[in-house]
C-alpha positions in Angstrom: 27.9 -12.0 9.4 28.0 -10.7 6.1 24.7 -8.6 5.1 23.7 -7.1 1.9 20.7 -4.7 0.8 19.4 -5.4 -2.7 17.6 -2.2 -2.7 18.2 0.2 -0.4 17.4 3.5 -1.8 13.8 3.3 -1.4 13.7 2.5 2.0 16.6 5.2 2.7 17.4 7.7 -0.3 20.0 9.6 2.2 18.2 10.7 5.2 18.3 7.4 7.3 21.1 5.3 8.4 22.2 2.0 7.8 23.9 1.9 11.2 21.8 -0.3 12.8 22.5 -2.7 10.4 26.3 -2.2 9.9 26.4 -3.1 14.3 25.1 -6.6 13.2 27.7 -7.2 10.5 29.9 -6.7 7.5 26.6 -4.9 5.3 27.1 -4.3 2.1 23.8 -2.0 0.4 22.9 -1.6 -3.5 20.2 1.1 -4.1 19.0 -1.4 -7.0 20.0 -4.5 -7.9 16.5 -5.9 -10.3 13.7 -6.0 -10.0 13.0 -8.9 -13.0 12.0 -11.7 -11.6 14.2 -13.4 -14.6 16.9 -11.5 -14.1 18.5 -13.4 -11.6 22.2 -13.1 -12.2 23.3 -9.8 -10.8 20.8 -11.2 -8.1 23.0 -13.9 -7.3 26.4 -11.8 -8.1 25.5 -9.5 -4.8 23.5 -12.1 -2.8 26.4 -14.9 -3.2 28.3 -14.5 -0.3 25.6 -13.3 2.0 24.2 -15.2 5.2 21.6 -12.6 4.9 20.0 -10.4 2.4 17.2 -7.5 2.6 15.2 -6.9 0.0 12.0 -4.5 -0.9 11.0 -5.7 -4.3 13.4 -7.6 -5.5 12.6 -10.7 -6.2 13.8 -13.9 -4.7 13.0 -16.6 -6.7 13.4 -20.7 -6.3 16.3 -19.8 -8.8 17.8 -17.4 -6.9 18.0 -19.4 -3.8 19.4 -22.6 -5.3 22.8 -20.4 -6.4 23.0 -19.3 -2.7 24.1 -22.1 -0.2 25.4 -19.7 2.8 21.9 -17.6 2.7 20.3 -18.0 5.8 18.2 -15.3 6.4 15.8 -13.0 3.9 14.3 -9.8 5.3 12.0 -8.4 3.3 11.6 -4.6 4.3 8.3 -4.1 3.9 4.6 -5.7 5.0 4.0 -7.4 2.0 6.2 -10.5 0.8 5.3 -12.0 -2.5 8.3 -11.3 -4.0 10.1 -14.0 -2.1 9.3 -18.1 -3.3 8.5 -18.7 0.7 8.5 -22.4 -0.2 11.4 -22.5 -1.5 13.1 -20.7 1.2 11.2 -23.2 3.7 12.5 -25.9 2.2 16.0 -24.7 2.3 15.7 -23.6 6.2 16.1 -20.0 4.9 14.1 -17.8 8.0 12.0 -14.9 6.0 10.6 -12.1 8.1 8.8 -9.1 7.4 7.8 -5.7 8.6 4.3 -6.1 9.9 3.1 -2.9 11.6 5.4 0.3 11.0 3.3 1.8 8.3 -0.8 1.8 9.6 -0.8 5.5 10.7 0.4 6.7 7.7 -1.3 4.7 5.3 -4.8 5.9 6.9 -3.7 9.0 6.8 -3.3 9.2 3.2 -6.6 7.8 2.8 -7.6 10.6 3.6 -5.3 12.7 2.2 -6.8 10.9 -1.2 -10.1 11.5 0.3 -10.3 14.8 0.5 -8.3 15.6 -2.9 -11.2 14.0 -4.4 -14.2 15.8 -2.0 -12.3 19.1 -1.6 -10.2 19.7 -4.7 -7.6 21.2 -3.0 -4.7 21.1 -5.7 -7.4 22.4 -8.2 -8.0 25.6 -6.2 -4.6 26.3 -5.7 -4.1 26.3 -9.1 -6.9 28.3 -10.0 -6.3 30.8 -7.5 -2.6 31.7 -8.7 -3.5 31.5 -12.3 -5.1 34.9 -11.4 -9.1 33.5 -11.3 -10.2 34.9 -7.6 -8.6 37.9 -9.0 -10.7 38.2 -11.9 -14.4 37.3 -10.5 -16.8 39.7 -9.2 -17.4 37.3 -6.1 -15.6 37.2 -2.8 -15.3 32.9 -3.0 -15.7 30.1 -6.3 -15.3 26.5 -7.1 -14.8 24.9 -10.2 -15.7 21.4 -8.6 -18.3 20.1 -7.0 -17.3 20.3 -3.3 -19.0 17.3 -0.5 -19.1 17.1 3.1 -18.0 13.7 4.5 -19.9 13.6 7.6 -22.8 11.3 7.4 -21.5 9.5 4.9 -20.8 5.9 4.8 -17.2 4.4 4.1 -17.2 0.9 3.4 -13.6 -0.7 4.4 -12.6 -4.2 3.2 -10.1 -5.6 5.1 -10.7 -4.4 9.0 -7.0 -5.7 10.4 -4.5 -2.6 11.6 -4.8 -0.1 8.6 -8.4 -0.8 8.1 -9.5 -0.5 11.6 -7.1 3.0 11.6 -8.9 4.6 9.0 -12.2 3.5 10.6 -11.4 5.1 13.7 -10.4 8.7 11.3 -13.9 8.1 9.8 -16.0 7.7 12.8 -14.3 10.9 14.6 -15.5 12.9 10.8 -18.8 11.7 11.7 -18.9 8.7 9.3 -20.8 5.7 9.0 -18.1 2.4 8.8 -19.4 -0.6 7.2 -16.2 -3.0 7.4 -15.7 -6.6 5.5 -13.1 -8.7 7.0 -12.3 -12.7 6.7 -12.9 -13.2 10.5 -14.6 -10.3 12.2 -14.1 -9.0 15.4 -17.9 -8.2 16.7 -16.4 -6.5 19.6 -14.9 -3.9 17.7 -18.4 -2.9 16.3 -19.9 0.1 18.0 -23.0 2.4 17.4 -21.4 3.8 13.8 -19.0 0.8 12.8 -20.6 -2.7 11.9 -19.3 -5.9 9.5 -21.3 -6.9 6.6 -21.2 -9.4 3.9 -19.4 -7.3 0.3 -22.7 -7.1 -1.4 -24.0 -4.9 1.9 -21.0 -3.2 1.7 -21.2 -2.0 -2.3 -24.2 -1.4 -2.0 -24.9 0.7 1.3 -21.5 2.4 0.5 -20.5 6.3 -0.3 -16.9 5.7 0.2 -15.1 2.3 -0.3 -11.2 1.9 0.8 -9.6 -1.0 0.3 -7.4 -2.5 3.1 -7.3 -6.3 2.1 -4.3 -8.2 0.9 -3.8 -9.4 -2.5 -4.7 -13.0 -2.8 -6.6 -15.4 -5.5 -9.9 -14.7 -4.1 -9.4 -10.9 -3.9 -7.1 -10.0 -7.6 -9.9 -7.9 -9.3 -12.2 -7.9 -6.8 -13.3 -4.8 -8.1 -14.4 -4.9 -11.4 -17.4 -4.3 -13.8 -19.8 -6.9 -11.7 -18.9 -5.3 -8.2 -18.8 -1.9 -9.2 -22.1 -2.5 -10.7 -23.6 -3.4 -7.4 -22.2 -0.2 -5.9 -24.0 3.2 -5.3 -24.2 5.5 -8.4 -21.5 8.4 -7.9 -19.7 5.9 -5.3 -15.6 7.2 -4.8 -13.0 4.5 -4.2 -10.1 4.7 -2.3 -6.9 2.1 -2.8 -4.5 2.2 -1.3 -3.3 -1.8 -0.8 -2.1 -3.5 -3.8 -2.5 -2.7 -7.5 -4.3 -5.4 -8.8 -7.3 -5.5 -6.6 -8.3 -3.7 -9.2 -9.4 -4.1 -12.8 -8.6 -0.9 -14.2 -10.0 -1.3 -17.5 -13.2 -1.5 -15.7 -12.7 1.3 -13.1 -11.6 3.8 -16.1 -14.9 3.2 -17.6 -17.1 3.1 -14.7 -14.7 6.5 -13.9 -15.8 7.8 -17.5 -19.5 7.1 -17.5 -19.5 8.9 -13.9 -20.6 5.0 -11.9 -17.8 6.1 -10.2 -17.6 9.5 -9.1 -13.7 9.8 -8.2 -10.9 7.3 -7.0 -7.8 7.9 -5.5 -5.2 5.3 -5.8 -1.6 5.0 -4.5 -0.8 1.7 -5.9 -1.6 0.1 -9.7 -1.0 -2.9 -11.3 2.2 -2.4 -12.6 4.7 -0.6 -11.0 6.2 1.9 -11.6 2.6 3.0 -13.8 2.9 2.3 -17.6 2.4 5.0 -20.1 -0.8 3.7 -21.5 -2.4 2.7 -18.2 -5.9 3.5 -19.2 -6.4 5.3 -15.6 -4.0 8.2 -16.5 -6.6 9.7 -19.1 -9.2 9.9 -16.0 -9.4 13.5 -14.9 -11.2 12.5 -11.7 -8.8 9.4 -11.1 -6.0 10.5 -8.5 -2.9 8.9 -8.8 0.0 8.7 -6.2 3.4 6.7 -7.0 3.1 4.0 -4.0 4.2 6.4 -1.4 1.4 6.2 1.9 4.4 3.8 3.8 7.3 6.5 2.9 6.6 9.7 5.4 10.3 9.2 7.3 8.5 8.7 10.5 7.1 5.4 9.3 10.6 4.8 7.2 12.0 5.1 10.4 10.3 2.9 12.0 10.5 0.2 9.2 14.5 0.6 9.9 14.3 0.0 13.2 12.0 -3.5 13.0 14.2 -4.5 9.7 17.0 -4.2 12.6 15.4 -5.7 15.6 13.8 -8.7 13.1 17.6 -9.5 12.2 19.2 -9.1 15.7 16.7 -11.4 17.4 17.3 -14.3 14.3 21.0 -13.6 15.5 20.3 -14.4 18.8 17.8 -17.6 17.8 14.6 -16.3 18.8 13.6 -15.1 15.5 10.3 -12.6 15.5 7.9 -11.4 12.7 8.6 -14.7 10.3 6.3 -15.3 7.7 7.3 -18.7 6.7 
C-alpha cells in the first residue's frame, strides 16, 4: 500500500516516529503540502499515486478527489474533519476516519492553564518580579492585577461530551459550580454541583464560560454582541474549540468596555492569527497558537489511533469513520 502524509510536521516535528505507519506500507510524509483550499495541484502531485493519504489541515476538496482514482482511504489526524468534502469522498467509496479521543485530558487541562493566567496572572508576576519590582518595594508581597479565587464560582460549559465533561470534573474538585449545555444531555451525569440548562441560564448564571461544542451552522458566532449581552458583567471566557464560535469583533469590544473581564483563547478564526486580528490589541485577551492537543503525550497517542484507524481499514473492519 502506498501511504502519504500531506502534513506531517505538526503532528511530529522530530520527536515521534512514523514507524508505525511505515509497517503498513510504502509511506511517503511532506511536512506541508497546502493548506489552500484552491490550491489543489501540489495536492494532487503527492496524493496521485496514494491508496491512502493523512492529512491535518489540508484540505481535501471534491476537486482534489476527482484527480485521484486509486485513493481509498483519507485519515484525517485530528478530531475535527471539515477539511475533507465527506460527500464527495462517500460517493467515491473513499473510507474517512478520524482521531476521536486522544486529546480530552490535555485540552481540559489547558483550560485551566488559560484559567488561571487570566485569575492568577502568573506570567505578569514573573515578569515583574525579575524586572527588579519585589526588589524595590517596601512590602514583603505585591500585585499589579487583580487576583480571584475560583472556588465558588460558576463555570458554564457548552458542549458536555469528553472534553467538556473533563473540565467539569477539574471544576467540581476546585470547588466550582458546573452549569453544562449540551444537544442531548445526560441527567445522569448531573450531581449536587453539575446540572444542564437551557444557554440563556447558562450566560446568565455564569462566572466562567468554556466552550467545548463543535463548529456547526447553529453554533458559528454563537457568541457575539446579543449573547454576551445576556452574560454576567465581568464574565471571563474560555475557548478553546474552534475559532469561529466566536465573533471577535464583538468580544474585543465587550473585552474593551470590561463586559468581559478576560478570555483566554487557543484557537481564532483564521489560522495561523492575522496581523490585524482586532483581539491582539486586548491586554486582558490571552492568546495561544492552537496548541491544547500538542503536549507529546496526547501527540502520542493521536499516532498511535492514526495507526490503529489504518491497520483495521486494512484488515476490512474499519473503526472511527466519520462518513
Amino acid at each position: 500500500m502506498k501511504i502519504v502524509v500531506l502534513d506531517g510536521y505538526i503532528l511530529n516535528p522530530g520527536d515521534l516516529t512514523w514507524e508505525g505507519l511505515e509497517n503498513l506500507g510504502e509511506t511517503v510524509v511532506y511536512d506541508r503540502t497546502s493548506y489552500d483550499p484552491n490550491d489543489i495541484d501540489l495536492i494532487i502531485e503527492r496524493s496521485k499515486d496514494a491508496e491512502a493519504i493523512l492529512i491535518n489541515k489540508t484540505p481535501i476538496t471534491r476537486d482534489v478527489l476527482d484527480h485521484l482514482p486509486n485513493l481509498k482511504y483519507i485519515g484525517v489526524l485530528a478530531t475535527g474533519y471539515n477539511v475533507v468534502d465527506i460527500e464527495a469522498a462517500r460517493e467515491k467509496g473513499i473510507i474517512v476516519t478520524n482521531i476521536p479521543t486522544y486529546g480530552t485530558d490535555a485540552v481540559a487541562q489547558m483550560v485551566f492553564a488559560l484559567l488561571f493566567e487570566i485569575t492568577n496572572h502568573v506570567a505578569e508576576h514573573n515578569r515583574a518580579v525579575k524586572e527588579g519590582q519585589w526588589s524595590t518595594i517596601p512590602d514583603w508581597c505585591f500585585w499589579n492585577k487583580p487576583l480571584m479565587e475560583i472556588s465558588g464560582k460558576t463555570i458554564g460549559i457548552i458542549g458536555y461530551g469528553r472534553i467538556g465533561q473533563s473540565v467539569g470534573k477539574v471544576a467540581e474538585a476546585f470547588g466550582m459550580k458546573v452549569l453544562a449545555n449540551a444537544n442531548r444531555p445526560r441527567k445522569e451525569l448531573e450531581t449536587e454541583n453539575m446540572r444542564y440548562v437551557e444557554l440563556d441560564e447558562l450566560y446568565k448564571s455564569s462566572d466562567i464560560i468554556s466552550l467545548h461544542c463543535p463548529l456547526t451552522d447553529d453554533t458559528k458566532g454563537m457568541i457575539n454582541k446579543d449573547s454576551i449581552a445576556k452574560m454576567k458583567d465581568r464574565v471571563i471566557l474560555i475557548n478553546t474549540s474552534r475559532g469561529p464560535l466566536i465573533v471577535e469583533e464583538d468580544l474585543a469590544e465587550a473585552l474593551d468596555s470590561g463586559k468581559v473581564k478576560g478570555a483566554g483563547l487557543d484557537v481564532v478564526n483564521t489560522e495561523p492569527i492575522e496581523p490585524d486580528n482586532p483581539l491582539l490589541k486586548q491586554d486582558n485577551c490571552i492568546i495561544t497558537p492552537h496548541i491544547a492537543w500538542a503536549p507529546i503525550e496526547a501527540r502520542s497517542r493521536l499516532m498511535d489511533i492514526a495507526v490503529d484507524n489504518l491497520r483495521a481499514f486494512i484488515d476490512n473492519k474499519p473503526i472511527n469513520m466519520v462518513n
